[in-house]
N, C-alpha and C positions, 0 to 999 in steps of 0.2 A: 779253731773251735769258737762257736759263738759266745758270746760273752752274757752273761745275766746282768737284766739291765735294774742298774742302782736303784737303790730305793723302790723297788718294786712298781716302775714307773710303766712300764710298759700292760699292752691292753691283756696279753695274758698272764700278768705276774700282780695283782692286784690285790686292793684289803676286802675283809668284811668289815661291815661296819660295827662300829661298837665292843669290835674283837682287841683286847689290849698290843698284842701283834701281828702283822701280817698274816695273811691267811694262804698258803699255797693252792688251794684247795680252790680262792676264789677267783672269778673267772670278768668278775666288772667292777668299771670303776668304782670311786666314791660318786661321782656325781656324773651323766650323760646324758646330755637333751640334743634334741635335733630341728630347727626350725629350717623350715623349705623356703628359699630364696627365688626360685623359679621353676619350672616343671623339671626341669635339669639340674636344677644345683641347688645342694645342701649345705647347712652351715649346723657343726656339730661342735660343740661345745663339751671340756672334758676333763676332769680333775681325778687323776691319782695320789697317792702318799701309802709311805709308809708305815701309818698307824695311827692311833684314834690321836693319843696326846703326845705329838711329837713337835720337834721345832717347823717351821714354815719353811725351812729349808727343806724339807722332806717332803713339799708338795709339788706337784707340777699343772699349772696350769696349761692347756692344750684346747687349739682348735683346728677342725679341720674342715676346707671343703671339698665336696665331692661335685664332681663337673661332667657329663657325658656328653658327649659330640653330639649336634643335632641340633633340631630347635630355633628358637629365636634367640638365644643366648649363645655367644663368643666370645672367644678370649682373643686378648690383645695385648704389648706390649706397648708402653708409651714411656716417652720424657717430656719434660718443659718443651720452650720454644725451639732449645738448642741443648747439644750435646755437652756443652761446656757448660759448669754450675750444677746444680741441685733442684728438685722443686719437691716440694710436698703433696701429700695426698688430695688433700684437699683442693689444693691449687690445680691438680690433674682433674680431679673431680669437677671441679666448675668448667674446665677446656670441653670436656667430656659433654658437660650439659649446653655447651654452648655450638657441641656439634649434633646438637640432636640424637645424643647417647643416655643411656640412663647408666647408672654403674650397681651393678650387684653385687660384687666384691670384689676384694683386689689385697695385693700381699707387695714387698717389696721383692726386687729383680734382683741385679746384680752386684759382683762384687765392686767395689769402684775406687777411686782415690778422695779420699776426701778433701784435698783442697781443690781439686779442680771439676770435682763429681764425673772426670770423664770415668766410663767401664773398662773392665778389662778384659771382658770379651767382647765377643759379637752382638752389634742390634741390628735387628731387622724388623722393619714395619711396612706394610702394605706392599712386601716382595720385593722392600728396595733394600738394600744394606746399606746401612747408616755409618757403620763405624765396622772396621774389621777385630779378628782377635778366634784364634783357633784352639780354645777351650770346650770342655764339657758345658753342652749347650742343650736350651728346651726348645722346641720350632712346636709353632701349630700351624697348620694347614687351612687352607679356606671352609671346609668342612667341620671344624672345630677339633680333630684330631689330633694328637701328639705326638712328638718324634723328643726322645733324650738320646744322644751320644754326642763323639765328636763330627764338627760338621766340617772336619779337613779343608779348610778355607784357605783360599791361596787370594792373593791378589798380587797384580803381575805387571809388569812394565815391559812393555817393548817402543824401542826406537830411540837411535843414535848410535852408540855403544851398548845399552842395553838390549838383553832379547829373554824375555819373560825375569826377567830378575822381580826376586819376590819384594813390595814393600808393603807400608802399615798405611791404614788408613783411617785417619780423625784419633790420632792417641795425640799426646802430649812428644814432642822431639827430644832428644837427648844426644849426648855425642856418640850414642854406641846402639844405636838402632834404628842407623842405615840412612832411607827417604820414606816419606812421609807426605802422604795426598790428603788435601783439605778444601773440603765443601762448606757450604752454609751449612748443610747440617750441625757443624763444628759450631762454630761463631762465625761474628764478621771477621773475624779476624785470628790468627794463628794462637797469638799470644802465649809463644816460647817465651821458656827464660834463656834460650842462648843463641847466639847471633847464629844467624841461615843465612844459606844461598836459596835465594827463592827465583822460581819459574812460575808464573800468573798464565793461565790456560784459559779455553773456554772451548768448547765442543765445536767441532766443524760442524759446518751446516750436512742434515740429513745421519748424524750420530744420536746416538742415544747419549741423553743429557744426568742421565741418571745409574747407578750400579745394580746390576739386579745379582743373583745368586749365580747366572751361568752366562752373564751377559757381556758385554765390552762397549767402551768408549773410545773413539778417536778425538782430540786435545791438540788444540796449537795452541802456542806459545805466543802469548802477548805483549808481555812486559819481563823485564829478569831485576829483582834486586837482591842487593847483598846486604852482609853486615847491620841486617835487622832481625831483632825476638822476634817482633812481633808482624806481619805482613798483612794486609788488609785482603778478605777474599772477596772478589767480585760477587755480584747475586749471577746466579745463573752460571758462574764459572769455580776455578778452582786453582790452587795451589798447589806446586811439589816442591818442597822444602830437604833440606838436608846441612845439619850441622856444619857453621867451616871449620869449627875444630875436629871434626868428626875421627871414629878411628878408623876409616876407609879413605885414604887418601885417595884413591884412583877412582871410588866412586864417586868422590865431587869433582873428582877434573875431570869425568866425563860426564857431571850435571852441567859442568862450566864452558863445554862444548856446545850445548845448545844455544844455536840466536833467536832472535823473534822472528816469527813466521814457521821453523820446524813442529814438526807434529809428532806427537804419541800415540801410541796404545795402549789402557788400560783394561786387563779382563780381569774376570772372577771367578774361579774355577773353587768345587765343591764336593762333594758325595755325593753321588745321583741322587738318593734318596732325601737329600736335600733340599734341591734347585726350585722345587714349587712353594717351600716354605714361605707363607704370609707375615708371621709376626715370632722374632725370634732374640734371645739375653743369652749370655752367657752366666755357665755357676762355676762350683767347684768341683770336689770330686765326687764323682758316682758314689750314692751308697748303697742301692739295691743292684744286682744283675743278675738275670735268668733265677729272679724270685728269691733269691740267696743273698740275705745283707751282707759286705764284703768290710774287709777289716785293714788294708791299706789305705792309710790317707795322708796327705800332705800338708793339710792345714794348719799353719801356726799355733790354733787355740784345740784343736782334736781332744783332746785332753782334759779340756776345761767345761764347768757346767757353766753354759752359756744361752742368751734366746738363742731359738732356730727356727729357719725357717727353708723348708725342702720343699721338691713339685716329684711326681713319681705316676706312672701308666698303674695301672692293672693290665692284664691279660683281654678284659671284653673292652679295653680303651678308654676305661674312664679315669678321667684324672684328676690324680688324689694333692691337694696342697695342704699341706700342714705346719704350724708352727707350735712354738712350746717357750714361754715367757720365760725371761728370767728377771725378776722383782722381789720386792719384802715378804711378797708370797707365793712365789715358785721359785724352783730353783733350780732350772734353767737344766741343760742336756750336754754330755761330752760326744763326739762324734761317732760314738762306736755304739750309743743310744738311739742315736737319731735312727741307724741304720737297719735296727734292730725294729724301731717302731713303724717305720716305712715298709720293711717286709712283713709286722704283724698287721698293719693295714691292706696288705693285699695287692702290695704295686711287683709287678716283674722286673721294672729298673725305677729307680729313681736319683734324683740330681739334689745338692746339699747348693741352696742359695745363701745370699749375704745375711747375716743371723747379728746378735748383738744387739745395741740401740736401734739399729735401722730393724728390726722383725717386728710388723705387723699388719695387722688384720684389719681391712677396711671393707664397712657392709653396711647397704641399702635395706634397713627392714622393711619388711611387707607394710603396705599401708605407712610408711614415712617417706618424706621426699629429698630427705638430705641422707649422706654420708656419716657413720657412727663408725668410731673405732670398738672392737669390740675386745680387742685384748688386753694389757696392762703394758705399753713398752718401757722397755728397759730405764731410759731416761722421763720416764714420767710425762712424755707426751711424744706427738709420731717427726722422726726424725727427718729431715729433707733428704731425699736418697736419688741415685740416677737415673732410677725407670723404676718401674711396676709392672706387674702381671695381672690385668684384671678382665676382669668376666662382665662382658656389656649386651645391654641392647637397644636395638631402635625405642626411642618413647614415643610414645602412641597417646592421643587423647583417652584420659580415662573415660572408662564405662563406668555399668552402673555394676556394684560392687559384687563381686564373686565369692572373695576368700572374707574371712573373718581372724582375726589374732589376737590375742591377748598379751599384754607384756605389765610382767615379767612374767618370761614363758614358764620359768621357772626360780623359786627363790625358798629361802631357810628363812625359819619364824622360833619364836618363843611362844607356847601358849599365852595366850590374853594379846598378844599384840596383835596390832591392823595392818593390812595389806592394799594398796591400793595400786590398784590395775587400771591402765588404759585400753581400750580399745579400739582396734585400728581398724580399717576395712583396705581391699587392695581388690581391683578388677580381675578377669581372666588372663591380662597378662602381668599379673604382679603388680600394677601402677596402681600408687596411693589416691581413694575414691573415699566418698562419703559414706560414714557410719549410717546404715539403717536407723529410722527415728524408734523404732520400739525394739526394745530390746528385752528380754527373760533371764536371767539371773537363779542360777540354781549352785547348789554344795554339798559335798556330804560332807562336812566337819563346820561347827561355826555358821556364821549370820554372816549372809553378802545380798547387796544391792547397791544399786548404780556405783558399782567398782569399786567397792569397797569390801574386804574382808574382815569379819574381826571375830577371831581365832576366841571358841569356846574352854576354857578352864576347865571345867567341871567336869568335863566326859574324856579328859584329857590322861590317858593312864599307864604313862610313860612307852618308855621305847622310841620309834621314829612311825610317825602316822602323816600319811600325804593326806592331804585337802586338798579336792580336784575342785575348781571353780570351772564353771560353763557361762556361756553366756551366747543364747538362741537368738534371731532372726532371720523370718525370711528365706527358712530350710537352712542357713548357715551357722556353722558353730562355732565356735573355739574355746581350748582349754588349756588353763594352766594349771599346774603345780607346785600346793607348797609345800614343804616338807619342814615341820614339826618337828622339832630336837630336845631331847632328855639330855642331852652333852652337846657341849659345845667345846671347839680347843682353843680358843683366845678369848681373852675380857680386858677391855680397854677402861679407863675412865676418864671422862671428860668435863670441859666445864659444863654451865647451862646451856648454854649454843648446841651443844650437842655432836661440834664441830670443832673444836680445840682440845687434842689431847693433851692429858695430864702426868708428868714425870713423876712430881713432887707438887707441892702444897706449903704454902706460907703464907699464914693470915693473922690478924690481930686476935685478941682473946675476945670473949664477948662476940662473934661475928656468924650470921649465918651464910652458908656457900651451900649454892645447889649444885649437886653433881649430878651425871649423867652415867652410865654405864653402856657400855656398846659392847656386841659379842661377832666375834667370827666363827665360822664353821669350815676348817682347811683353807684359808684364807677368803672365802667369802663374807660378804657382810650377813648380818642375821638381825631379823627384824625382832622388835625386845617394844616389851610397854613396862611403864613403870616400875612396877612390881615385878620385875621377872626375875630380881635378883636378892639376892642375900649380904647385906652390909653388916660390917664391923668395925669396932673403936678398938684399938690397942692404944697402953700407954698414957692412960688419963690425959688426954688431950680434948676429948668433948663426949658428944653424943652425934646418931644419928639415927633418923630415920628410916622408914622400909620402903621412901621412893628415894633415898640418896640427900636428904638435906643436914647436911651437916653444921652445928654449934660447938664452936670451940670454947672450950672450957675456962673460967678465971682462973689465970695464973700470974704469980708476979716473979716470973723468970724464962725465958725460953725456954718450952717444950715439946719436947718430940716423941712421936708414937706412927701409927700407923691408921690407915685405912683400907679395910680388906673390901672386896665385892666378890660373891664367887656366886655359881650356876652350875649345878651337879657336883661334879668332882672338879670342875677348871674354876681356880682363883686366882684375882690377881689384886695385889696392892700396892701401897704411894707412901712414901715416905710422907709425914706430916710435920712440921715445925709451929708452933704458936708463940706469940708474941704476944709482950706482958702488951700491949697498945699500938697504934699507928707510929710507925716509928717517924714519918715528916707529918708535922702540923701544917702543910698545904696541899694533900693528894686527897683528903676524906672524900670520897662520891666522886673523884674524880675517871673516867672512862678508861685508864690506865690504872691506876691505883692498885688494882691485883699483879698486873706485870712488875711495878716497881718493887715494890712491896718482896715479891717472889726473888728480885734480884739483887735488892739491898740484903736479905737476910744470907743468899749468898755468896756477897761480898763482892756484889758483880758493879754495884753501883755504889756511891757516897751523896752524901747532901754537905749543906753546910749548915752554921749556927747562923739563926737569925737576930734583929736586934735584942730582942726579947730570951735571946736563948736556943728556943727551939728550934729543932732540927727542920730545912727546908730540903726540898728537892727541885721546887723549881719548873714544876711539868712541863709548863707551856713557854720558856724560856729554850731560844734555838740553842744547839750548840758547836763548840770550834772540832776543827779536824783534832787536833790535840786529845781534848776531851775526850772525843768519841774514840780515838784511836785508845786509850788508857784505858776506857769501860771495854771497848773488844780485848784488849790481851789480860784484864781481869778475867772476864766470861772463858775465854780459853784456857785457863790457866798456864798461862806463859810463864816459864821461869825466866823474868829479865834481867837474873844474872848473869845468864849466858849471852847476854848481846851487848854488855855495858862495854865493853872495849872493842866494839863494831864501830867503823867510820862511817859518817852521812854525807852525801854529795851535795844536797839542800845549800844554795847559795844564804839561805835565810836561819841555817840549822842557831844560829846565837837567838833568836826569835823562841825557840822550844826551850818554856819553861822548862827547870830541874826536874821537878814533879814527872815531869810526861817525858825526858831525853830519853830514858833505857826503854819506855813503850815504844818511842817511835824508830828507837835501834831495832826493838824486833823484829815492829810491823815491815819497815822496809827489808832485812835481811831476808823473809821469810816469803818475802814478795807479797804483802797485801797493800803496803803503801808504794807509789812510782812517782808522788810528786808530777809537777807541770814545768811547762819549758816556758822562759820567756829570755827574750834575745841571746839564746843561745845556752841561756841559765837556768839552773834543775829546782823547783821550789818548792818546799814544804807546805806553806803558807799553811802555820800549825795553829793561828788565832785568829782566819779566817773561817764565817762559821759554813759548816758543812752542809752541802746539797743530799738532797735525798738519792739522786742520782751516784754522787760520788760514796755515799755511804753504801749503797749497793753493793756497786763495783770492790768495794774494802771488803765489805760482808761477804762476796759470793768467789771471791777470792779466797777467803780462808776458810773456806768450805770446799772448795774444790771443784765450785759448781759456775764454769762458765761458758759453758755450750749449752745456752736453752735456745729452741728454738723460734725466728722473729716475729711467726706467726701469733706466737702467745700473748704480744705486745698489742694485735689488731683489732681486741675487745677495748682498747682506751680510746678516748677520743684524742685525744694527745699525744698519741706514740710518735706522732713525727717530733717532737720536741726530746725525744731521747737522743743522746751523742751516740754517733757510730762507736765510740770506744765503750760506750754503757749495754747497747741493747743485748750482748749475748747473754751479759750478767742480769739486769732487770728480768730477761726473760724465762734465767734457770731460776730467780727469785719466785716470781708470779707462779711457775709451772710445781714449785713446792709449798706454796702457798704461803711465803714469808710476809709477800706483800700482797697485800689485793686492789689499790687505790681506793678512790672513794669520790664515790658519783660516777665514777665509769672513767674515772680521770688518776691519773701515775701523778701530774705536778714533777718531776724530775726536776726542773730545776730550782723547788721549793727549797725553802732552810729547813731542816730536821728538826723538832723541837725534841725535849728531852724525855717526854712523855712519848715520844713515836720511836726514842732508840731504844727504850727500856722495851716495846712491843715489841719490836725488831727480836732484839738480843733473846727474848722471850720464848718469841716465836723460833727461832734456831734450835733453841734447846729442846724444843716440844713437839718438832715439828716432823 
C-alpha cells in the first residue's frame, strides 16, 4: 500500500495558505513558477510544507525539469577529461562552451566512489561505452528519447583459455573481481592499489579501436608486466589487469599463459533495445513502473530525509528530472517520497540517481550567458561529482532579440519595500541578446520604472496580494510576480550590513547599534524596507526605534534583557547583555571592537592589565598557536578536565605554558590540533605565532567542516599559495562565509592578529 507522503510534501497532499494546518482539501503548492529554458524544456521551481508557522524542517524545496524529444535541444551525459577523479559543474560547463555547446540545464548522474570518482554503473557517450556496470540505467537515443531499465551488459573475453568469460571494464581492481580492461577513457594509467599481472594491448590493424553497445575488438598483446598497482595505459591502446593475490587462482595462470604477440576478443553484448543508445549513467533503484511508485529498495539511506535527485519518462516520452534539497530550509526526502512524487508527476518509470551533497540543479537563464545553480545543495555549494545529465545545444550567433524576461521571475515582499528587476532579452533560440532600448513599464500594485518596484502601503489591506510587473517592447513582454505577505514564518536579525546574523548582543552602555531585520517566507528570502517591522526592549536594557536603532541604557552593572522584532504573528528575539563601559581601553572605534566585545562578555576571550591598569586586548597584535588554541576551547566550551591526564606526542610539549597544557590536551585528543613533522619529530610549536591558514584548518576541524569544495578558493587571487593540507578547510570556510579575504586576496600564509580571531570565532557562532 502506498505510503502518504511526510509532511504533506507531495503535489497532491498540499497546504493552503495562511490555513493554521494542512489543508487535505488543497490541491497546490505554497509557491510554483515555471520559467521556459528552450521551446522544449522547462524549469519549474516548487515549495511545499506542512503549515503556515512550522519549523524549516517541514518545508521542501523542489525543482523540476521537463524535457521532450525533439528540437534543437538534447541531452547528454558527460565527465571531465577522464573517468578517474571528479569535475564540477562548472568546469563541464566551460568544456561544453568550448565545444560549441551552450548548456540549458544539467543535474548530477551517478552513483560513484568518492575517492576515486570512478561510477558504479555504466557510461556511455557518443555510442561508445566508457566504463561498464549492469545497473538500473537511463540511455537517451540520438533523437532525444529515453530508455530507464536494466541494460543487461555483459562484456566478454575470448582467447587463450578464455571463451566469452565475463569481465569489468574501467572500475577500480580488487582481489575478488576477477579481470579488468583499461582504456584512456580510465587515466593514463591503472592506478590500482594492489599489485596486477598486466597484459598492454592495442587493436590489430582493421579492428575497431573503440567499445560500442553490440560491438567487439580484437587486441594483441604488447608488453606483459607484473607486480605493479599501478600500469601505465598506452594512448590509443589498453590494458587487462587482474590481481596476483587474486581469489581465482586458475584465472591468473591463464592470464599468465599469454606471451606477446597473442591476440584477444573483446565484445559487448546488451538488450536489443539498448544497442543504439547515444549517451547513457547508471542509478539506483527504479522508483516508478507501469506508472505505480514501487516500495522495494535497497538503498542504504531509503529511509532518510535526504536531497534527491531522480530522472523518470512520462507515457508521451517526456522526461521528467527532479530534485528535492535537503538544507536549513528544506528538508530533504526518504525514498518511499521520492517514488511517490515521480508518480504524482506523471512518469510511467522512473530511475532514483545520486542524491545527498552531490543533488543539483544547474541552468542557463534566458538572456544570461553563464551557468546559475539554481537550487541550495546540501554542502552549501555544488559538489565535484562523476558525470552529469545535461540538456544542450549547438550556440548559434545571437539575433536580434525575440523573448523578453524578467528576474526575479518570481519573489516575496513586505509592503513599502522595493524590488528590483533585471531585464534580460534572449533570441528565437534562447541565446542571450540585447535589451531593446525603449522599454514600458506598467503594475497593478505600487510604483515601477526603469526596474524598480516600490511596493504601495496604503492600498495594502492584508491577506496575500500579487503585484504583476510588465515590462513592453517591441510586441514583446515579460512578467513577473510578486507576492505581498500579511505573515511571514521566520525573522532573522542582523547587524547594519544587513549581512551578519545576530545570536546574541553585547555592547557597552551609552552605545548606538543599528540593527537590521530580515524575514523568510517557507524558507525564502522576503524583501522588508525599514519599517516593516515591530521592535521591542525587554529588561531595561535601552530603547529603540521603529527602523531597529537601538541605545543601550546607563547602567552600572551588567544587564540583560531582550530584543524582540516581530511581523504579524512571527517574532523573534536576541538575548541582549549591556555593559557598565568598554571593557579593553584599546578596541574604541576599532573595526572589530563589536566581535571582541561579544566574546569577551562570553568569556570566550581575555585581555590583560596595562601599565596604567587598564584592561587591554591588543587587536592588532598577531597571536601564538597556544593562545588561539585556548580562545577556541573557550568558544567551545570544552570541559579540560576531561583531557588533563591525556599524553602529547609534541617533541616540544615542555614549550606549552601551564595556562594552555589541558587546552592543547583537548585540541589534539579531539583531533583539531596535528602539530608538524620535522626530522622525524611531531611539533606543537605552541609560541609560534599562528597562520591564517593553520588557523582555518584548527577552526574547520572543530566544526566538522572539511570537505569544501576547491573551486571556492578560485575567486582569490592567491589560492595557489594555499597548502594542499589547508584548501579543503579554507574552502568549507569561504563556502560558510567564516572567511571572505580581503581585496580579493585569502593571505594564508599571513599571521592572524587578534582582532581577525575574535571575527573568526564570531563568525562561527553566528554564522
Amino acid at each position: 500500500m502506498k505510503r502518504v507522503v511526510a509532511c504533506a510534501l507531495a503535489l497532491c497532499l498540499t497546504v493552503c495558505l495562511f490555513a493554521g494546518t494542512a489543508s487535505a482539501a488543497a490541491r497546490e503548492p505554497i509557491s510554483k513558477f515555471t520559467i521556459p529554458l528552450a521551446d522544449n524544456v522547462n524549469l519549474i521551481e516548487m515549495t511545499h510544507a506542512g503549515g503556515i508557522f512550522t519549523d524549516p524542517k517541514d518545508v521542501l524545496q523542489q525543482h523540476a525539469l521537463t524535457y521532450q524529444p525533439g528540437g534543437d535541444v538534447r541531452p547528454m551525459v558527460i565527465y571531465g577529461s577522464t573517468l578517474y577523479g571528479r569535475s564540477t559543474m562548472s568546469k563541464i560547463a566551460t568544456y561544453l562552451d568550448n565545444q560549441n555547446l551552450s548548456l540549458v540545464a544539467g543535474v548530477n548522474g551517478s552513483f560513484f566512489d568518492m575517492s576515486t570518482g570512478i561510477p558504479y554503473g555504466l557510461i556511455v557517450t557518443d555510442g561508445v561505452l566508457r566504463t561498464s556496470g549492469n545497473v538500473n540505467s537511463v540511455g537517451f537515443f540520438k533523437n532525444g528519447s529515453a530508455i530507464i531499465a536494466s541494460p543487461d551488459l555483459h562484456v566478454l573475453l575470448t582467447g587463450g583459455a578464455f571463451s566469452n568469460t565475463e569481465i569489468f571494464y574501467n572500475k577500480v581492481l580488487t582481489t575478488t573481481n576477477g579481470i579488468g580492461l583499461y582504456s584512456r577513457d580510465y587515466d593514463t594509467a591503472t592506478k590500482n592499489t594492489v599489485s596486477a599481472y598486466n597484459l598492454v594491448l592495442k587493436p590489430v590493424s582493421g579492428s575497431d579501436s573503440e567499445l560500442t553497445l553490440s560491438g567487439e575488438m580484437t587486441l594483441e598483446v604488447t608488453k606483459i608486466t607484473q607486480s605493479a598497482a599501478s600500469c601505465a595505459i598506452p594512448a590509443g591502446g589498453f590494458v587487462l589487469s587482474i590481481a596476483e593475490k587474486t581469489s581465482y587462482a586458475s584465472v591468473l595462470a591463464n592470464m599468465k599463459a599469454f606471451k606477446v604477440g597473442d591476440r584477444v576478443t573483446v565484445s559487448v553484448r546488451c538488450a536489443e533495445e539498448w544497442e543504439d543508445v547515444s549517451y547513457a549513467c547508471g542509478g539506483g533503484d527504479l522508483l516508478v513502473e507501469d506508472e505505480s511508485a514501487l516500495e522495494n529498495f535497497s538503498l542504504d539511506t531509503k529511509n532518510e530525509q535526504r536531497a534527491r535527485t531522480a530522472i523518470g519518462i512520462k507515457p508521451d516520452g517526456t522526461v521528467v528530472i527532479y530534485t528535492a534539497d535537503e538544507s536549513a530550509n528544506s528538508a530533504g526526502m526518504d525514498l518511499y517520497d521520492l517514488a511517490d512524487m515521480m508518480e504524482s508527476l506523471g512518469c510511467e518509470t522512473a530511475l532514483n540517481l545520486d542524491g545527498g551533497g552531490s543533488t543539483m540543479v544547474g541552468v542557463q537563464y534566458p538572456g544570461y550567458d553563464k551557468c546559475a545553480t539554481a537550487n541550495t545543495p546540501t554542502d552549501g555549494s555544488m559538489r565535484a561529482c562523476a558525470n552529469f545529465i545535461f540538456l544542450v545545444r549547438e550556440k548559434t550567433q545571437a539575433e536580434e532579440a525575440d523573448h523578453l524576461f524578467l528576474y526575479p521571475a518570481h519573489s516575496y515582499a513586505l509592503p513599502g519595500a522595493t524590488v528590483n528587476f533585471a531585464l534580460k532579452a534572449a533570441d528565437r533560440n534562447y541565446m542571450a541578446t540585447d535589451v531593446p532600448g525603449s522599454i514600458s513599464w506598467s503594475t497593478n500594485f505600487g510604483a515601477v520604472g526603469e526596474g524598480k518596484l516600490v511596493l504601495d502601503t496604503s492600498s495594502f489591506n492584508g491577506g496575500i496580494s500579487d503585484a504583476v510587473v510588465s515590462a513592453k517592447a517591441e510586441g514583446m513582454s515579460a512578467r513577473a510576480t510578486v507576492t505581498i505577505l500579511q505573515q511571514v514564518t521566520g525573522i532573522s536579525v542582523y547587524k547594519e550590513d544587513g549581512k551578519t546574523r545576530l545570536k546574541t548582543l553585547h555592547t557597552p552602555a551609552e552605545t548606538d547599534v543599528q540593527l537590521r531585520a530580515g524575514a523568510t517566507y517557507y524558507g525564502s528570502a522576503v524583501l522588508c524596507a525599514p519599517g516593516s517591522f515591530t521592535w521591542e526592549v525587554t529588561g531595561g536594557i535601552g530603547t529603540i526605534t521603529e527602523s531597529g536603532k537601538f541605545t543601550s541604557a546607563k547602567v552600572t552593572k551588567l544587564t540583560e534583557g531582550t530584543i524582540e522584532v516581530s511581523y504579524g504573528e512571527t517574532t523573534a528575539s536576541i538575548p541582549v547583555t549591556v555593559s557598565p563601559a568598554n571593557p579593553f581601553s584599546d578596541t574604541k572605534g576599532h573595526w572589530a571592537e563589536t566581535y571582541i566585545n561579544d566574546l569577551y562578555f562570553e568569556g570566550t576571550l581575555t585581555g590583560s592589565a596595562g601599565k596604567d591598569g587598564k584592561l587591554l586586548y591588543r587587536p592588532d597584535d598577531s597571536m601564538t598557536r597556544q593562545e588561539f588554541i585556548v580562545a577556541l576551547m573557550r568558544y567551545l566550551g570544552t570541559d579540560l578536565g576531561n583531557y588533563s591526564s591525556a599524553s602529547l606526542p609534541f617533541a616540544d610539549t615542555g614549550k606549552i605554558g601551564a595556562w594552555a597544557l589541558d587546552a592543547v590536551k583537548a585540541a589534539y585528543s579531539l583531533g583539531y590540533l596535528g602539530g608538524s613533522k620535522e626530522n622525524g619529530k611531531l611539533y606543537a610549536n605552541p609560541t609560534a605565532t599562528i597562520t591564517r591558514q593553520e588557523a582555518m584548518v584548527i577552526l574547520a576541524r572543530s566544526q566538522n567542516l572539511t570537505d569544501g569544495g576547491s573551486s571556492s578558493l578560485s575567486g582569490f587571487s592567491d589560492a595557489s599559495k594555499v597548502a594542499d593540507w589547508a584548501k579543503a578547510s579554507l574552502a568549507a570556510m569561504v563556502d560558510r562565509r567564516i572567511i571572505g579575504g580581503s581585496n580579493g586576496k585569502l593571505n594564508p600564509t599571513g599571521k592572524v592578529t587578534r582582532a581577525e580571531v575574535a571575527k573568526m570565532l564570531w563568525a562561527l557562532e553566528n554564522s
